[in-house]
N, C-alpha and C positions, 0 to 999 in steps of 0.2 A: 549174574545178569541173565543167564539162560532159562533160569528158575524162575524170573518173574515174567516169562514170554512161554513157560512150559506148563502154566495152571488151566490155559487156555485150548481149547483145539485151535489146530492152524483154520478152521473154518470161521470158529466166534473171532480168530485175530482179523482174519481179512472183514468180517461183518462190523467189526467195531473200526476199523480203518481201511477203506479201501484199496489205498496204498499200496498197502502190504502186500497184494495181489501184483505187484510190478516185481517185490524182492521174490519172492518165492517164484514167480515164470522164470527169475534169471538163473534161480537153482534148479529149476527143473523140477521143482516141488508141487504136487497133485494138490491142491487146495480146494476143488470143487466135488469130485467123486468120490475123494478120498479125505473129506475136508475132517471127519471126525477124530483124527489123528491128534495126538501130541506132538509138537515140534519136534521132539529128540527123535519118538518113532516116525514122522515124516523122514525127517533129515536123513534120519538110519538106511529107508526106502530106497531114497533117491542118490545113498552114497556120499553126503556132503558135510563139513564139518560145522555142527550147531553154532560154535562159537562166530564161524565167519555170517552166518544167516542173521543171529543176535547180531552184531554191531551194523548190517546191513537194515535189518527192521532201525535198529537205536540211531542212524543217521538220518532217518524220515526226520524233515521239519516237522515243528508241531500243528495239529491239526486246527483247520481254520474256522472250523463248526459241530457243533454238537450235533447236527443232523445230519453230519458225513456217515453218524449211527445208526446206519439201518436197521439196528435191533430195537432201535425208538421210535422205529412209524411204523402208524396202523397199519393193520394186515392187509384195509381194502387199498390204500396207497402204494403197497410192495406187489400187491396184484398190479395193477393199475400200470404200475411202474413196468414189471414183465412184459405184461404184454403187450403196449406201447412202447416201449421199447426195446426190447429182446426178441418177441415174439417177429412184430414189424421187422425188424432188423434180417430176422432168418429169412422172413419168408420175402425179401427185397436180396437177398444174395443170393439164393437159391437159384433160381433162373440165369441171374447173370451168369455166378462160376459153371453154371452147367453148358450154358451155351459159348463158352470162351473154353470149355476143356475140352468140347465136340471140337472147335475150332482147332486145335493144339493137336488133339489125335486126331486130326486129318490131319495139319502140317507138320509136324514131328513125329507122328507113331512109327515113322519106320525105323528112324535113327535110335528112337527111346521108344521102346515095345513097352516098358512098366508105365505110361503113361496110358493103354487099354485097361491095365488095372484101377487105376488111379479114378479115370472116367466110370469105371464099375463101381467101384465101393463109393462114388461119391452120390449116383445113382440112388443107390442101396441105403443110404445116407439121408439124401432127399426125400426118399417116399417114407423113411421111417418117420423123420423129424417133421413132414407134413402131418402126416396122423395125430404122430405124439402131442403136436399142439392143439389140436382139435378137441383130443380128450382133457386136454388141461382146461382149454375155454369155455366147452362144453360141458363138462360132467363135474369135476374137479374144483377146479376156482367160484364155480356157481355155488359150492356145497359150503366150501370155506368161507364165502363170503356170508353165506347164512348164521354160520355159525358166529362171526365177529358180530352179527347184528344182534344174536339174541342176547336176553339180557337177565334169562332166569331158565331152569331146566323145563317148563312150560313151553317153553318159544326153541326149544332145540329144533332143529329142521329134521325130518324123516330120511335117514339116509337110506341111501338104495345099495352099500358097499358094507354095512355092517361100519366100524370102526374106518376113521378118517386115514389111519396108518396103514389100511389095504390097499385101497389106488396109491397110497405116498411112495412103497413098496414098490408098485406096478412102477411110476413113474422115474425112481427111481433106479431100477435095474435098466429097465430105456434109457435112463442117463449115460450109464456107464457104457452101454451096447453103442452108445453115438460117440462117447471117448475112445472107446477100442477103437472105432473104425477111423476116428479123424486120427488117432496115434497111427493104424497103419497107413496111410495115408501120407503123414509126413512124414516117414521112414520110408515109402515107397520115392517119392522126392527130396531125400536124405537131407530135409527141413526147409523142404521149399524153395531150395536152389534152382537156381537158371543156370543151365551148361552153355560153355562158351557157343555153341554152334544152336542154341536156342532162336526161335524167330521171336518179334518184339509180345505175338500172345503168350509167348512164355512167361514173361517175368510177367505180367500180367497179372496171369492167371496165378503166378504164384505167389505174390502179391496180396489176389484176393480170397486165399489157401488159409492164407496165413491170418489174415484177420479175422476172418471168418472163425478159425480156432481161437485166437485170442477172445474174440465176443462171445462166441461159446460157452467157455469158462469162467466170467462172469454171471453170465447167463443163468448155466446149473447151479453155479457156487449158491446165487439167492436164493435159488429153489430150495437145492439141498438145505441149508446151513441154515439160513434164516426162517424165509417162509414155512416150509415144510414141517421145523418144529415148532415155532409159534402155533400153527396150526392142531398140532399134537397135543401139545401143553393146553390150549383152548377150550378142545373136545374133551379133554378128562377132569376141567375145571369144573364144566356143566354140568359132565356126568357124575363126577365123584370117581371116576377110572376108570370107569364099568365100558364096557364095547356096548356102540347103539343097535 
């Protein structure tokens, strides 16, 4: 059974069933930054045993639509989709957790000092992932969307990046640079825990720590996994391989 779940990257598994993305957070399994993986070398990664991940994938009901396949809708719909809701999402948390962990290190930083951290890297967090969406809106998704409209090598759009897999690269490593810091992050809150002598912005705050990483990881998974190389594959269709 592990073999017909190991021809797959764990990225195209989560892309063809969304699901999937509930079994692998339970194992601890990187499916967004790391989604190019085989299961066995996922599993291997995260220390866990394939077989109990297979019957944990093999217990999903079965699925209720063909369009749960986000490898079957257009490219400008999976934009569309990002940024409407992913995009939106970030930039509606953002402020909130920021202004609720200022809250929390004034009322708890003396008892919990790693909470000054916490409030830094998430900081450091924010100002990344504001820009980073900027260039996606901006420079990025305008380009890819060009590219899905044309319809012969005539109509290719002038890029300003050389090859579409230069900024994917760029954006890509920015992925990972925002996974490191949300992992330290919930290691600095040893996964979002409230300590008994917490005030009520605690669990709050830790609360909306924790979502914020789950939406996240959704979020890159499309990027990475789907969009990203649809976009790939698109550009060398045009071209015949060749870098623009």
């Amino acid at each position: 059974m592990i073999d017909s779940f190991n021809t797959s990257t764990i990225g195209a598994l989560v892309a063809a069933d969304f699901r999937r993305a509930e079994v692998f957070e339970r194992f601890g399994i990187d499916f967004c930054c790391n989604g190019r993986r085989l299961l066995t070398e996922a599993c291997s990664a995260a220390d866990v045993n394939p077989g109990d991940v297979v019957r944990a994938l093999g217990a999903l009901p079965g699925r209720r639509s063909s369009d749960d396949d986000v490898r079957r809708w257009p490219i400008p719909r999976l934009i569309d989709h990002v940024v409407s809701v992913h995009h939106a999402s970030v930039r509606s948390a953002l402020p909130v957790i920021a202004q609720h962990l200022d809250r929390l290190t004034s009322t708890d930083g003396a008892n919990h000092p790693e909470l000054l951290r916490v409030n830094a890297y998430f900081s450091l967090l924010a100002a990344d992932l504001s820009q980073h969406l900027l260039k996606e809106e901006h420079v990025l998704f305008p380009y890819i969307r060009d590219l899905a409209g044309s319809r012969d090598t005539v109509l290719i759009p002038r890029s300003p990046f050389g090859t579409v897999e230069n900024p994917i690269r760029m954006m890509e490593r920015e992925h990972a640079e925002a996974g490191d810091t949300v992992r330290i992050i919930r290691e600095l809150t040893q996964g979002y825990s409230t300590p008994p002598d917490g005030s009520p912005t605690y669990g709050i705050a830790m609360a909306e720590l924790q979502q914020f990483e789950h939406d996240l990881r959704r979020h890159v998974h499309l990027e990475n996994n789907v969009l990203f190389p649809a976009a790939v594959r698109l550009e060398q269709q045009l071209t015949g391989g060749l870098d623009g």
